[in-house]
C-alpha positions as CSV (number, residue, x, y, z in Angstrom):
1,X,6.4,-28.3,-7.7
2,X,5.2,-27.2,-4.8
3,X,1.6,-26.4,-4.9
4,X,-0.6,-23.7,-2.9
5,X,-4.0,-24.2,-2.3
6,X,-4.8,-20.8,-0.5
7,X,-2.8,-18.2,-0.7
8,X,-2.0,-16.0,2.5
9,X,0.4,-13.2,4.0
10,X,2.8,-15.2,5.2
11,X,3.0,-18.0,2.2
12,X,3.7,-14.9,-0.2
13,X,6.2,-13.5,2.3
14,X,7.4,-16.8,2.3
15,X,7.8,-16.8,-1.7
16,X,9.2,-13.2,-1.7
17,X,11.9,-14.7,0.8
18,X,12.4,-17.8,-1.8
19,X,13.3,-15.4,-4.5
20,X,15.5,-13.4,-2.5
21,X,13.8,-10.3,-3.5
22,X,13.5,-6.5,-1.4
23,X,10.3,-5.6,-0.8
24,X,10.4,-3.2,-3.9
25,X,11.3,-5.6,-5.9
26,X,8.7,-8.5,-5.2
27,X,6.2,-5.8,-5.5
28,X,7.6,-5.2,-9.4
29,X,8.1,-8.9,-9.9
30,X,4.3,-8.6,-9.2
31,X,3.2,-5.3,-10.6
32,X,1.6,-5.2,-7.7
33,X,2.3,-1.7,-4.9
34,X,4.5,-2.1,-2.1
35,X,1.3,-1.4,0.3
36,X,0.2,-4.9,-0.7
37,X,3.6,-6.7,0.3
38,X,3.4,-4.3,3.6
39,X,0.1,-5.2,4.1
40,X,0.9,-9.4,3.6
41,X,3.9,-8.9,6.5
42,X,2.3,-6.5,9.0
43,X,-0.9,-9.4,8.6
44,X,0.4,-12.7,7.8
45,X,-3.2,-14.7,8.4
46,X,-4.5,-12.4,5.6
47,X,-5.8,-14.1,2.5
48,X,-5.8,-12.2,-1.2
49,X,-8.7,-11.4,-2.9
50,X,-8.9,-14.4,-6.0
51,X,-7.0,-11.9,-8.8
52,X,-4.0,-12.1,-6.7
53,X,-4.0,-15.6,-5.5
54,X,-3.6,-16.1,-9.4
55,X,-0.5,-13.5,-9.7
56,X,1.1,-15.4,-6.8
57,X,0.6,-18.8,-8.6
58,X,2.1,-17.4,-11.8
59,X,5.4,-15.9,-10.4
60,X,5.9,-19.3,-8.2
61,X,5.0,-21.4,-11.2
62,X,7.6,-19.0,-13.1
63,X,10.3,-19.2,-10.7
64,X,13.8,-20.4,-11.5
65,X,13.9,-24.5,-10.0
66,X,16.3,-23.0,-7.3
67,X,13.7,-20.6,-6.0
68,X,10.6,-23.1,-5.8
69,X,12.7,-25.7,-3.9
70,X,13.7,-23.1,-1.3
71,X,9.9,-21.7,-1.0
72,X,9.3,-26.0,-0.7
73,X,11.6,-25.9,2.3
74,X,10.5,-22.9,4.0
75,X,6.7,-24.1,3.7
76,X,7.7,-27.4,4.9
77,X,9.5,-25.5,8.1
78,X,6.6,-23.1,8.3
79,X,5.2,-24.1,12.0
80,X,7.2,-21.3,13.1
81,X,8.6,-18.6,11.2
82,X,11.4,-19.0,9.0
83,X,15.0,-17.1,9.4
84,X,15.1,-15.5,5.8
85,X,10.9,-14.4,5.7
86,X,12.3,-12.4,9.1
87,X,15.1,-11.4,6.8
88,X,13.0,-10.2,3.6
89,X,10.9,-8.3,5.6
90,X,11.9,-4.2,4.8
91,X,13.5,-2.6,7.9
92,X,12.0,0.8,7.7
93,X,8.7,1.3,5.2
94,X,8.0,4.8,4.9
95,X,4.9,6.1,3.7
96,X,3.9,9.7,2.1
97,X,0.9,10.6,1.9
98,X,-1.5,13.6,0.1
99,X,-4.3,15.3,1.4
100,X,-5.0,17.3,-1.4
101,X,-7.5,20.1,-0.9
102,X,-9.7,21.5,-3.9
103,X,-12.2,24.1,-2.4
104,X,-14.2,22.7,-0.4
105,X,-13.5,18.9,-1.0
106,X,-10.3,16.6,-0.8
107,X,-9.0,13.8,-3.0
108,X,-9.8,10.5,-1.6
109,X,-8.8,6.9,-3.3
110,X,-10.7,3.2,-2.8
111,X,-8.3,0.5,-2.6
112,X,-9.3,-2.6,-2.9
113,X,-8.5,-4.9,0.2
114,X,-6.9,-8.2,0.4
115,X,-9.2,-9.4,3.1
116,X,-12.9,-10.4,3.6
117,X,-13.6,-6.5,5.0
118,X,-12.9,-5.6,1.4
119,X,-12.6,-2.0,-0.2
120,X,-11.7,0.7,2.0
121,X,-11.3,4.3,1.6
122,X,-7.6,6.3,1.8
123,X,-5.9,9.6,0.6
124,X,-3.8,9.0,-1.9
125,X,0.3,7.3,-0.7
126,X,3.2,7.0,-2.3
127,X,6.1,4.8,-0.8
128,X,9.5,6.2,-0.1
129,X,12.3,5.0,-2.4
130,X,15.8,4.9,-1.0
131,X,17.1,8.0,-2.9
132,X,13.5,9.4,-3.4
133,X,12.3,12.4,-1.5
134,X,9.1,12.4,0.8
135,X,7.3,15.3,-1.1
136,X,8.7,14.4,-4.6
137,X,7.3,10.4,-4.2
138,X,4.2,11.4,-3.0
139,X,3.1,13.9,-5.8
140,X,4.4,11.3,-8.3
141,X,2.3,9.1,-7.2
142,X,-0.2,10.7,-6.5
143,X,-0.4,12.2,-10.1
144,X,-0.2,8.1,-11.2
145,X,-2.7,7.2,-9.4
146,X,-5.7,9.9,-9.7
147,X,-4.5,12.1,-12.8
148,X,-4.0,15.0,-10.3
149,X,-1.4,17.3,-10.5
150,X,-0.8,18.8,-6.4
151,X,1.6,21.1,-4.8
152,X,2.8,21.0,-0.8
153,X,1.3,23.4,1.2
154,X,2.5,22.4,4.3
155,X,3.8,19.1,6.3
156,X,1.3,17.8,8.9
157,X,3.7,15.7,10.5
158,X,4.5,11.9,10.5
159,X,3.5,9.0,12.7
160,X,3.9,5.3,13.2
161,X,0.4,3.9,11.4
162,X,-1.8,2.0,14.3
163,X,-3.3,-0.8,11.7
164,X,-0.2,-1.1,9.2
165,X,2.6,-0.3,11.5
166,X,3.7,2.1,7.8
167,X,5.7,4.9,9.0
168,X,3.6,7.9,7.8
169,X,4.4,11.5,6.4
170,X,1.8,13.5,5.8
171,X,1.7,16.5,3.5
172,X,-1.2,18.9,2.7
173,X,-1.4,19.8,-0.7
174,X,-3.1,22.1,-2.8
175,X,-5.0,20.9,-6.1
176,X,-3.2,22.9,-9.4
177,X,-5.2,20.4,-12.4
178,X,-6.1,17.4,-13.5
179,X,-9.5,15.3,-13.4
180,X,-10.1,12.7,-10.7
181,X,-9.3,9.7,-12.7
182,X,-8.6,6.1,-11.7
183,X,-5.3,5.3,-13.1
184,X,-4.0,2.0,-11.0
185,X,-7.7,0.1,-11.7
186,X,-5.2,-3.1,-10.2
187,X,-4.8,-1.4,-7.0
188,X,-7.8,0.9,-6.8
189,X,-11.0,0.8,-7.4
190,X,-12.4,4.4,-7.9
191,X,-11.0,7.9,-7.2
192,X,-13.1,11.0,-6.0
193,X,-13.8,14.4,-4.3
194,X,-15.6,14.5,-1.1
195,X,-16.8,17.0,0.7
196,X,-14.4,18.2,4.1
197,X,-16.8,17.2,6.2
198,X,-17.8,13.9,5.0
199,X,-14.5,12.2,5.2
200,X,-15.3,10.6,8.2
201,X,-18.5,8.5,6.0
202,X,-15.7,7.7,4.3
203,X,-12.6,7.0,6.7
204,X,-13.7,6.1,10.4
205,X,-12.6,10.0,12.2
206,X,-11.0,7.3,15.2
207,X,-8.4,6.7,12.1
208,X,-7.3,9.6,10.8
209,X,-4.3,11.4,12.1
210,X,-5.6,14.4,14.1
211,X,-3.6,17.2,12.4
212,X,-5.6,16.5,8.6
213,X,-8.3,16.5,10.7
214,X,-7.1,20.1,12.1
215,X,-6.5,20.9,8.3
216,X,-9.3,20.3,7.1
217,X,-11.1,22.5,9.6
218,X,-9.1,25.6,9.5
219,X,-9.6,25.4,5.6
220,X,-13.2,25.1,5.6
């Protein structure tokens, strides 16, 4: 069986593409979110933090024989890129996410990052399901990820992202209950309020779409 050293973006693209699984589905195969698989195809020179260089080892090492000698071939043809990894990757990921507003403060999340720069500091995202409403997928998840129940106030607009290349909707959203709990401890690493006008300690202000920004102010 083919053996991986050190895992990176584009080996476990190349493995999603030897199971012949969507993007969605990888992601489940994994129990892993679809931001991580985004984040493996929009950076393929990225390596995973050690916990999920061992889930990739498992699912290979659990693949049908089929599956592993296809991801053998296409890491044996991997000096360029491989027709089916262009094929797996999603046409159209779409991204909503929460600014939730409590008072003063909004609802912030710390993912932890799949390369050496570590955790970093996001409002809470759900991905788009085909099917799945914008508004209903990001208060769901939301909800699973924090323990906060939210309501829409208002769209704030969408963008193409300028690090992920994530097609972003953005919703702001009024707090209704809940405590600030981290409920994805695979994903995150800690949930919490901050005060509006600390975000930027938090997220660099050069990286947040302009219109929370404008939110944020005209609610203060």
């Amino acid at each position: 069986m083919e053996v991986i050293d050190v895992w990176n973006g584009h080996r476990a693209c190349m493995l999603q593409a030897a199971l012949r699984l969507t993007h969605e589905a990888f992601a489940g195969r994994m129990g892993i979110s679809p931001r991580t698989v985004a984040t493996w195809h929009s950076d393929p020179d990225v390596v995973p933090r050690t916990e999920m260089q061992q889930l990739l080892d498992a699912v290979l090492e659990s693949a049908p024989a089929t599956a592993r000698q296809r991801f053998a071939l296409l890491v044996a043809s991997s000096s360029g890129e491989s027709r089916e990894v262009a094929e797996a990757r999603p046409q159209a990921l779409r991204v909503a996410i929460a600014v939730v507003v409590r008072d003063e403060e909004v609802l912030l999340v710390c993912r932890r990052g799949d390369d050496a720069s570590g955790i970093t500091w996001q409002f809470p995202a759900g991905v788009i399901k085909p099917g799945v409403g914008a508004e209903a997928a990001m208060l769901r998840e939301t909800l699973n990820e924090t323990g906060v129940h939210c309501a829409v106030r208002r769209s704030l607009g969408e963008r193409v992202h300028p690090v992920t290349g994530v097609h972003c909707l953005y919703f702001l959203c009024e707090y209704l209950a809940g405590e600030a709990t981290n409920c994805d401890v695979i994903e995150n690493v800690d949930v919490t309020w901050v005060s509006k006008d600390a975000v930027g300690r938090f997220i660099p202000t050069a990286m947040i779409y302009s219109p929370i920004l404008a939110a944020l102010e005209e609610d203060a």
